[in-house]
C-alpha positions in Angstrom: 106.5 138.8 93.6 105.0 138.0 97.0 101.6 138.6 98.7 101.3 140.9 101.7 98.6 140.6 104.0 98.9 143.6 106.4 97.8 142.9 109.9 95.5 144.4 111.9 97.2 147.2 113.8 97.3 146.6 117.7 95.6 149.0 119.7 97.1 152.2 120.4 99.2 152.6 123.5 98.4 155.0 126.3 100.1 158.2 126.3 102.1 156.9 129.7 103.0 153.9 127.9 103.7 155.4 124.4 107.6 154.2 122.7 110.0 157.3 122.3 111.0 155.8 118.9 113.4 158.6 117.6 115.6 161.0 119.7 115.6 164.9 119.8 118.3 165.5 122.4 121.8 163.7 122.2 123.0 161.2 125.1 125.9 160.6 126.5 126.2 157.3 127.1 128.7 155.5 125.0 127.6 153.4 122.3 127.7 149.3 122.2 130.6 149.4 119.3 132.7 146.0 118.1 136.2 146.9 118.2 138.8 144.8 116.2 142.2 144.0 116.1 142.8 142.7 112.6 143.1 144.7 109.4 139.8 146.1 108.0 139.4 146.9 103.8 137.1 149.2 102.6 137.5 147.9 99.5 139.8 149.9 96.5 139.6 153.5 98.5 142.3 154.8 95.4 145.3 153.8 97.4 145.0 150.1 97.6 145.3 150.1 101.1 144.2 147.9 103.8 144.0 150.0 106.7 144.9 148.8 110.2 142.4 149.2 112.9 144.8 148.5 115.8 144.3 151.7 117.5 147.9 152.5 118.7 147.5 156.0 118.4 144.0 156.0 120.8 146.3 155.8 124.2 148.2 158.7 122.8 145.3 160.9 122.5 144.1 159.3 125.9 147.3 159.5 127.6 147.3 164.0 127.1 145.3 165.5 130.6 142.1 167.1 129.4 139.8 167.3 126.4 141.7 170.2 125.0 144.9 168.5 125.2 143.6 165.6 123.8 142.1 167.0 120.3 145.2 168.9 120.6 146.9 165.5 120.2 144.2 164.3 117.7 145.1 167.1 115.5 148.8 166.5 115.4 148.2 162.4 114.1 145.3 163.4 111.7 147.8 164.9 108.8 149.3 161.6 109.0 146.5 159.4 108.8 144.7 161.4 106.4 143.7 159.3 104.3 142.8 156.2 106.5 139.1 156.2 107.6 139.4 154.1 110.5 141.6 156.4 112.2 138.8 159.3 112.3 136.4 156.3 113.0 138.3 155.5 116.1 139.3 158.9 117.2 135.2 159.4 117.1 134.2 157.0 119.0 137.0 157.9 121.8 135.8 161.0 121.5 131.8 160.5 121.7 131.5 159.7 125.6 133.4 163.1 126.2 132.1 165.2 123.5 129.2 164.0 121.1 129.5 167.2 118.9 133.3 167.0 118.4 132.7 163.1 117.5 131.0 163.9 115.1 132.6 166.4 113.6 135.4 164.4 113.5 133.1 161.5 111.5 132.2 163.4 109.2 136.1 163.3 108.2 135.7 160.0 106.5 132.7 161.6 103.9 134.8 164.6 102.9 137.5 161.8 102.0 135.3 161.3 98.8 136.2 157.7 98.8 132.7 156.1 96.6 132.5 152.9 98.7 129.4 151.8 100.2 131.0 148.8 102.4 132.5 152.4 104.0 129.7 154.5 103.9 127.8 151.6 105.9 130.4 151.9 108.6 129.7 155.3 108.8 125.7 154.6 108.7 126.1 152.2 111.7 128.0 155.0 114.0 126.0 157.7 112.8 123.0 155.7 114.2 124.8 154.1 117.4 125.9 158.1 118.0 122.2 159.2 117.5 122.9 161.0 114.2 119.7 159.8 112.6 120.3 162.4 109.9 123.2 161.7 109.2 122.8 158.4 109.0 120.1 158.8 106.5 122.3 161.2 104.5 124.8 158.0 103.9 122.4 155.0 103.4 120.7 157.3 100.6 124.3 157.6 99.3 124.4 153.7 99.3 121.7 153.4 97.9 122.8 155.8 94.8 125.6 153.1 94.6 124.0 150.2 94.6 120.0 150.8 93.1 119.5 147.5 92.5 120.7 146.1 95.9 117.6 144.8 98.0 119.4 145.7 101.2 120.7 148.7 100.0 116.4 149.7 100.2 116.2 148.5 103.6 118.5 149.9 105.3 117.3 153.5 103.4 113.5 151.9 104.7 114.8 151.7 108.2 117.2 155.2 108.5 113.8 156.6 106.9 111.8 155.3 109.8 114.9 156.7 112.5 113.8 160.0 111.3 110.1 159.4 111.3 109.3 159.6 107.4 107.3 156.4 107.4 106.1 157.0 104.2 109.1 156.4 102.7 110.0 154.0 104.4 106.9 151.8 103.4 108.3 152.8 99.7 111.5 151.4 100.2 110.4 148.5 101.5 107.6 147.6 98.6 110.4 148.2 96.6 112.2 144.9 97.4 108.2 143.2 97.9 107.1 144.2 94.4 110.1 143.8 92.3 111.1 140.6 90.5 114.6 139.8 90.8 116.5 137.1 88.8 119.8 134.8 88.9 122.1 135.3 92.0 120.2 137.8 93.4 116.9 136.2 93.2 118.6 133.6 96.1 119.9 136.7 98.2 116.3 138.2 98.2 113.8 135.4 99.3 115.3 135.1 102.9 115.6 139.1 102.8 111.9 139.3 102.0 111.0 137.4 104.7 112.5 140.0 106.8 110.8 142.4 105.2 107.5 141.4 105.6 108.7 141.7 109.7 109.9 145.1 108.8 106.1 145.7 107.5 104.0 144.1 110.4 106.3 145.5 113.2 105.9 149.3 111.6 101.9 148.7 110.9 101.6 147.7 114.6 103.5 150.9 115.7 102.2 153.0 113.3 99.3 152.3 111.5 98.5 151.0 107.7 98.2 154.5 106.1 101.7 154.1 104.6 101.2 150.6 103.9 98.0 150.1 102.2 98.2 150.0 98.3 102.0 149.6 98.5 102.2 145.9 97.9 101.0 144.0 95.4 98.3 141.2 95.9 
């Protein structure tokens, strides 16, 4: 169990100099994404598979003139690749400079696959946030975090999707989670660095956004 000593919050910005933390409107410029060449598991996704994420069929749907003709072309490789997420994961985020709404429909894909991984679902987390989908995004790190309750991560990445959508209250109860519990054996050595960085986590959102949330939450 560790000690928090909450700091003082720093004055508050003027309204000219105030942070837009969490975005309303969509934008359209694309996303920093990794891109790789190799093979990428999801772990067992109840066909074994290792799915490729060489995107061979991206220049295909690039290659047809216009957006119409190009979902048009999306369409006729998604029976196929059905049941491979990265294919509606890359598809997306070809799709996402041209149409944000359509990318994410097509996202959305890989939760209606009903495949129970959480390495998967925190693929989809990531993009949801790089696509500005901060409700979405929060929709799957809560599912994580039904997977794996006794995850220290697992809480703070809910603490941090809470905070994309403003709930800081939860998001201070997330994190105090991972402060105030005692953890043993293997991952009693994951958490001591991770608390560390949780403590951050805490004095970063105090300065931004006051103690309310904070105070009471951690044990002395």
């Amino acid at each position: 169990m560790r000690s928090v000593l909450l700091p003082t919050p720093a004055p508050s910005p003027s309204t000219s100099q105030s942070r837009t933390i969490f975005a309303t409107t969509a934008t359209t410029s694309t996303p920093t994404i990794p891109t790789t060449t190799s093979s990428v598991s999801f772990g067992n996704t109840g066909s074994n598979k290792n799915f490729p994420t060489a995107k061979g069929y991206i220049p295909t749907i690039k290659a047809a003139q216009g957006q119409k003709s190009q979902f048009a072309v999306y369409l006729t490789q998604r029976d196929s690749n059905a049941d491979n997420p990265t294919f509606f994961i890359d598809a997306a985020e070809f799709f996402f400079p041209i149409n944000r709404t359509l990318a994410l429909q097509i996202l959305s894909n890989v939760a209606d696959l009903a495949l129970e991984k959480a390495e998967l679902y925190k693929t989809l987390s990531y993009y949801f946030k790089q696509f500005n989908a901060y409700a979405d995004c929060l929709y799957v790190t809560k599912k994580v975090n039904d997977w794996r309750p006794f995850e220290p991560q697992s809480h703070r990445d809910l603490a941090l999707a809470y905070e994309l959508n403003g709930d800081i209250k939860n998001a201070a109860e997330q994190l105090s989670q991972v402060i105030n519990t005692t953890y043993y054996n293997d991952v009693a050595d994951k958490v001591d660095g991770l608390q560390d960085t949780i403590l951050m986590d805490v004095s970063r959102m105090v300065g931004e956004y006051g103690s309310e949330h904070f105070v009471g939450k951690f044990a002395d």
